[in-house]
C-alpha positions as CSV (number, residue, x, y, z in Angstrom):
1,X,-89.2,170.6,15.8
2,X,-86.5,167.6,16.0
3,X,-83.3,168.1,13.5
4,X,-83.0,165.1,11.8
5,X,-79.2,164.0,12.2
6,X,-79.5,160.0,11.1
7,X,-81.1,157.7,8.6
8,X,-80.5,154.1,9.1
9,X,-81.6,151.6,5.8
10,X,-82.4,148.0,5.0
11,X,-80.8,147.3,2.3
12,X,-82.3,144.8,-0.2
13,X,-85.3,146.3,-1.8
14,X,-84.6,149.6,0.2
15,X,-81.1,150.7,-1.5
16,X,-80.4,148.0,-4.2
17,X,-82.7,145.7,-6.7
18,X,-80.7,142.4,-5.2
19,X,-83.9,140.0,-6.7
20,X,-81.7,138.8,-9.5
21,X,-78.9,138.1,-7.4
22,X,-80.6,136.4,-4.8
23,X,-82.9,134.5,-7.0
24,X,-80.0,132.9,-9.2
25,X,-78.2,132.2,-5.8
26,X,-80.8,130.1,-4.2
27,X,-82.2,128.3,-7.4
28,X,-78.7,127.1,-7.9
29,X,-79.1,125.2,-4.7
30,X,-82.5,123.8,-5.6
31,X,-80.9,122.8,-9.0
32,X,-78.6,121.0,-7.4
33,X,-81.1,119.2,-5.5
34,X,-83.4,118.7,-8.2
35,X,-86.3,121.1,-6.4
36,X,-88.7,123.1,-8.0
37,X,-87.4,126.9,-8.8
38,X,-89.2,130.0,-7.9
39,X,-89.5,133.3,-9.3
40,X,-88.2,136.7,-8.5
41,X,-91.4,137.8,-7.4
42,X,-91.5,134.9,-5.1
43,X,-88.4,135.6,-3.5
44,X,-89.6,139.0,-2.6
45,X,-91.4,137.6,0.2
46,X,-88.9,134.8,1.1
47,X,-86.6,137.8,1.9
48,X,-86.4,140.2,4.5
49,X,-86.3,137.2,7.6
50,X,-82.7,136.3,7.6
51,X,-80.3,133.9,5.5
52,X,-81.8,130.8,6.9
53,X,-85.6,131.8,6.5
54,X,-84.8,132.7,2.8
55,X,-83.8,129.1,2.5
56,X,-86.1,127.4,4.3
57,X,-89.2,129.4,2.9
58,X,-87.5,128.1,-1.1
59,X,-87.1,124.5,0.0
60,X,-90.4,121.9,-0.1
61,X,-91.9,121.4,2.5
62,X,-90.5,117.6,3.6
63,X,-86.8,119.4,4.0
64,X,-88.0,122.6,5.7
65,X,-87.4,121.2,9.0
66,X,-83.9,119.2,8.5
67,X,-81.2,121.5,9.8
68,X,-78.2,119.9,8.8
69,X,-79.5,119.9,5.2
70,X,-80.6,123.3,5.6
71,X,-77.0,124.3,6.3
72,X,-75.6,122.3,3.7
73,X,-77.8,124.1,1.4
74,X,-76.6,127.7,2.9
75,X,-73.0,126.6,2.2
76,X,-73.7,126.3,-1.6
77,X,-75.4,129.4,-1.6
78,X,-73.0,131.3,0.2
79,X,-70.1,130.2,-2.0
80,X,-72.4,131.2,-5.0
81,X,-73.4,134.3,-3.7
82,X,-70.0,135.5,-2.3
83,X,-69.3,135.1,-6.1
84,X,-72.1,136.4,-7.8
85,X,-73.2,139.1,-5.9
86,X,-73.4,141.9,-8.3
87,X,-74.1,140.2,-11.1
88,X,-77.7,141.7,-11.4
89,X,-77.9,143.9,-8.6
90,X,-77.7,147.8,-8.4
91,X,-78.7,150.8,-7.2
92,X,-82.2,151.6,-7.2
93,X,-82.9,155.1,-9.6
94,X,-81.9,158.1,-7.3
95,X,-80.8,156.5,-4.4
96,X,-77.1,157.2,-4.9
97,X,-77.7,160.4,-5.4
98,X,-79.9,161.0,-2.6
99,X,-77.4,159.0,-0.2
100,X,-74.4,161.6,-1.8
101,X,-76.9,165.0,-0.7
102,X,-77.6,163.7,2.9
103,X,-73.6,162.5,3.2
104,X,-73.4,166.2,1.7
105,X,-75.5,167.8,4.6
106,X,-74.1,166.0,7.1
107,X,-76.2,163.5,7.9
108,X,-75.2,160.5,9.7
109,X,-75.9,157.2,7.3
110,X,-75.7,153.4,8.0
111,X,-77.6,150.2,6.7
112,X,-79.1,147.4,9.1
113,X,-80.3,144.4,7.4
114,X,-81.2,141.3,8.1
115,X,-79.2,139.9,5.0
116,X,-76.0,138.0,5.9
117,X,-73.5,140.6,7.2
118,X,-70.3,139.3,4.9
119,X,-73.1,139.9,1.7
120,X,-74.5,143.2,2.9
121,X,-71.0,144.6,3.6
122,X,-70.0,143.2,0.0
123,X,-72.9,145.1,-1.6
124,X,-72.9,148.3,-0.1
125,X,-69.2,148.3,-0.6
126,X,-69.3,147.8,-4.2
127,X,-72.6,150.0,-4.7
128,X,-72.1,152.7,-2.3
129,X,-68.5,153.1,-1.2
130,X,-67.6,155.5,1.2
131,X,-70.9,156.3,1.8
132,X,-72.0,154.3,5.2
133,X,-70.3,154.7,8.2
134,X,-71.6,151.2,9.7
135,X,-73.3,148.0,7.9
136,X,-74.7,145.3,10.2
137,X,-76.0,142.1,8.9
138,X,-77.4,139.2,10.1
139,X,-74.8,137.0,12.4
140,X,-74.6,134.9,15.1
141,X,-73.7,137.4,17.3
142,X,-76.7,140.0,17.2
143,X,-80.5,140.1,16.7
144,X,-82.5,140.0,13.4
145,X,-85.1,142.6,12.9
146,X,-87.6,143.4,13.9
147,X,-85.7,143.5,17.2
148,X,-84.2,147.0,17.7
149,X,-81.0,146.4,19.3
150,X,-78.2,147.4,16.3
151,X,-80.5,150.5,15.7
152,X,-80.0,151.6,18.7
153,X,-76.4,150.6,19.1
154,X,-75.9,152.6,15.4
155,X,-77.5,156.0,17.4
156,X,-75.9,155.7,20.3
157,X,-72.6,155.5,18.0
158,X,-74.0,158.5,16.2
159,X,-75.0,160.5,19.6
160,X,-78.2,160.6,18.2
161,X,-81.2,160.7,19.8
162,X,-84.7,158.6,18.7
163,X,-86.6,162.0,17.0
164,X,-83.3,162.7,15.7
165,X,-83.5,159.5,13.5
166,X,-85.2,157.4,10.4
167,X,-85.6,154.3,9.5
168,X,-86.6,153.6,5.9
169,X,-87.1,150.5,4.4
170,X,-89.9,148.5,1.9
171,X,-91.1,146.2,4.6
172,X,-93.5,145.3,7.6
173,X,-90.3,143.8,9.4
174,X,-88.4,147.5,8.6
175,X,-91.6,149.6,9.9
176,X,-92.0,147.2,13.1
177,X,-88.0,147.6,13.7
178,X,-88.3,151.3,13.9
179,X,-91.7,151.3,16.4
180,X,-89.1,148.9,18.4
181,X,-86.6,151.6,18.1
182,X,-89.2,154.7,18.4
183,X,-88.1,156.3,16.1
184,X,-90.0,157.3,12.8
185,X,-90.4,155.1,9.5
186,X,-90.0,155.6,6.1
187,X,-91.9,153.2,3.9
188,X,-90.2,152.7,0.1
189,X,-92.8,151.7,-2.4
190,X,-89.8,151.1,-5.0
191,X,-89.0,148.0,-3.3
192,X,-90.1,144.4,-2.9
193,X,-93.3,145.2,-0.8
194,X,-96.9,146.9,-1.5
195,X,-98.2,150.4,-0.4
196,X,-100.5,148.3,2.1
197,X,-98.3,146.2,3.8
198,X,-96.2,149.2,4.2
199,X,-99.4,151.5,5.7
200,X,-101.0,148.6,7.6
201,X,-97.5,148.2,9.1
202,X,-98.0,151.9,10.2
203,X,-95.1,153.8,8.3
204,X,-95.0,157.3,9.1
205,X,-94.0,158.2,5.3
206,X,-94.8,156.5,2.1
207,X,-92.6,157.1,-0.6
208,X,-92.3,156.4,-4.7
209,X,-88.8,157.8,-4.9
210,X,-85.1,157.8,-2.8
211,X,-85.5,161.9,-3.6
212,X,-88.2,162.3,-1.8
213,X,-86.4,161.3,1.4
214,X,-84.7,164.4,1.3
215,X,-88.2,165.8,1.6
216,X,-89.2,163.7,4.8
217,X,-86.4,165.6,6.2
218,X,-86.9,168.8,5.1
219,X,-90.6,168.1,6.8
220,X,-89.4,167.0,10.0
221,X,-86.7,169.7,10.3
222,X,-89.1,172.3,9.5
């Protein structure tokens, strides 16, 4: 049986509640603008694309498709969010002690996102020091989920090989990143998504808890 060595996380709605955060970021920009606001719950299925999707999902539909205001309208949130990051947002129940156990028993740990890489190094930072060994975010310079390539560059880092690794996140975009990478999924039901996006998407586990990753494991090491 494989001996797990690696598990890789999304980060928002997979190790941190960042709703709040987000939400206050981005209707500050529509505020400025004079746009209708959107809820929390809304924004759980603007996420999960990238920075710019995020944006263009919360802004009507006559600006969705102007890219120089769409930028403009990043820069505000950036400088809000860059700011305001933590205001709201923290660990989800368990999770930091689950990630301290696997550190603990030597497993290898690191987060790939497609949140913007300066915010997802800011967060994990603050949350979860010491605890990742790499944190890739959405840049110009590599390729958003569900493409596999940073997950693979993470276990080739690691000398890991694909049955030696997990992916877990609360998404169909995080289950489709790890059948890109081969390599098996672990679906979180704490986060932003439902139990059947996450087992139409195919995730190998389905989980109510961070703790019971430890048991995913334990079942694939056994």
């Amino acid at each position: 049986m494989p001996n797990i060595k690696s598990v890789i996380f999304d980060l928002d709605g997979t190790l941190a509640d960042t709703i709040g955060d987000i939400t206050d970021a981005v209707n500050y920009v529509l505020t400025g603008q004079g746009f209708p606001l959107h809820t929390p719950d809304e924004y759980k299925y603007f996420v999960g694309d990238g920075i710019r999707e995020l944006m263009v999902r919360s802004l009507p539909d006559e600006k969705k498709t102007d890219r120089e205001f769409v930028d403009s309208c990043l820069i505000t949130f950036k400088n809000y969010y860059d700011v305001n990051y933590c205001v709201h947002t923290v660990p989800y129940d368990g999770m930091t002690d689950t990630l301290k156990t696997l550190k603990e028993q030597g497993i290898r740990l690191a987060v790939v996102t497609n949140k913007n890489e300066e915010a997802a190094k800011l967060v994990t930072a603050k949350l979860f020091p010491g605890i990742f060994e790499y944190v890739i975010g959405n840049s110009d310079r590599i390729k958003q989920k569900p493409d596999p390539t940073e997950v693979l560059k993470i276990m080739e880092h690691f000398g890991v090989t694909k049955t030696e690794t997990l992916y877990a996140g609360d998404s169909y975009t995080d289950i489709e990143t790890a059948k890109n990478a081969g390599v098996k999924s672990i679906g979180c039901l704490w986060g932003f998504r439902t139990y059947d996006e996450l087992k139409n998407a195919g995730a190998d586990f389905i989980i109510k808890n961070p703790e019971e990753i430890l048991n995913c494991i334990k079942g694939e090491n056994q």
